[in-house]
N, C-alpha and C positions, 0 to 999 in steps of 0.2 A: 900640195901643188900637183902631185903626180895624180891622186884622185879627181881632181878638175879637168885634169888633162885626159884621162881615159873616159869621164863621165860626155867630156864636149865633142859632138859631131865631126869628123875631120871635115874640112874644104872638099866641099862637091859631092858630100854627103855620100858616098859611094857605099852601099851596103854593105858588100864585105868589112870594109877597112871599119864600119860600124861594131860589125859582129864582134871581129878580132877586137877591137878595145874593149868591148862590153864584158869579151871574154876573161880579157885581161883585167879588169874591173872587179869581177866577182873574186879570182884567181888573189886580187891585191886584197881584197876583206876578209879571206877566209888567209892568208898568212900574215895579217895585224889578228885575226881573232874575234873581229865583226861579224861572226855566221849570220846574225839578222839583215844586216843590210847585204850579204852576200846572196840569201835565200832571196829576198827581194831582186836584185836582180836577174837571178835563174827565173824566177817565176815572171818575172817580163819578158825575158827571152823566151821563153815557152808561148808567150801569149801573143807576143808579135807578129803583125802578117805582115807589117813591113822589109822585112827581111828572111833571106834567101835561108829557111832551116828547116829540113823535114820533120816529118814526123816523128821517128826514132829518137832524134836529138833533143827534141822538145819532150821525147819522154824520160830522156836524162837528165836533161836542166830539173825539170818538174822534179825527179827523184833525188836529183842532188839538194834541190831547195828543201822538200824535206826535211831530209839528214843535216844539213847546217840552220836548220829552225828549229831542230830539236836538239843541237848540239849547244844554240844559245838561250834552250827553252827554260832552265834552271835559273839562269841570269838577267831572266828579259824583264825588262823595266813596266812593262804594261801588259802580262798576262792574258787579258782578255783578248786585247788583238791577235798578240803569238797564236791564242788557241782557234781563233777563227781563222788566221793564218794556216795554222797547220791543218783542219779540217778542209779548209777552198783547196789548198795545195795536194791532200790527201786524194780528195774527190777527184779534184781535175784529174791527178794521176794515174786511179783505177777507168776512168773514162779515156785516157789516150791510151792505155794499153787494149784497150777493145780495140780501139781504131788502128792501131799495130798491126793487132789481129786480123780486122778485117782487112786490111792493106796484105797481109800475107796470105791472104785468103785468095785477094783479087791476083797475085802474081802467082797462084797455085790454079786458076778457075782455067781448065780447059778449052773451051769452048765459048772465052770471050772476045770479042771481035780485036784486034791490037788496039789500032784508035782508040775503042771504047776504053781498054785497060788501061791505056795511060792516060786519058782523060779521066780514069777516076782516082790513079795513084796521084796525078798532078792535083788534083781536086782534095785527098787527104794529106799531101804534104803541105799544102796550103797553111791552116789552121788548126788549133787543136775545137773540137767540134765539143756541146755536148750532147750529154746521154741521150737525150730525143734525137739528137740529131744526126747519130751516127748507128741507127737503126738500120740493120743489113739490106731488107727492102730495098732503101733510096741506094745503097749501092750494087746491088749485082743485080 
């Protein structure tokens, strides 16, 4: 009942109050001992650009889904998927830590116009990008 309950949208769909159950969500499978379905969550949250989550965060989820994919990887009922799980989740996650990077790059860059800076942090907290796509180039 309680899983129903945090998986369902509240009334008015209000992003935050999204977040926080989702949050609450993962937090409730990983203390029943479901790391899979808990990792699946984190790695929605990371993926999402429906909702209000920088970048930094989305490199957390991503690293927490990891560690609770490999924490159910011994007991996972379908192998193949877990390991192509763990591999997208691996990938994504060395590719958001670029984007980290270059996001700390951009709030270190001297001589960028303000507007421009934060139209590009706004622009990286967005979504998590991939590896083509968060080629330094397109940002500074």
């Amino acid at each position: 009942m309680l899983e129903l309950y945090l998986r369902t949208p509240p009334a008015g769909a209000d992003p935050m109050r999204t977040l926080e159950r989702l949050d609450l969500l993962w937090q409730y499978y990983v203390r029943n001992n479901e790391y899979a379905k808990a990792a699946g969550v984190m790695a929605e949250l990371a993926s999402t650009t429906e909702l209000p989550i920088g970048v930094a965060k989305r490199l957390e989820y991503l690293s927490l889904a990891s560690s609770n994919a490999r924490s159910q990887f011994p007991n996972a009922g379908n192998r193949h998927e877990m390991i192509e799980f763990l591999a997208s989740t691996d990938e994504r996650l060395e590719v958001a830590q670029v984007q980290v990077e270059i996001q700390q790059a951009i709030v270190q860059a001297p001589d960028l116009p303000e507007d421009r800076r934060s139209a590009l942090l706004d622009e990286l907290d967005r979504q998590l990008y991939t590896i083509s796509e968060v080629r330094p180039p397109h940002w500074l």
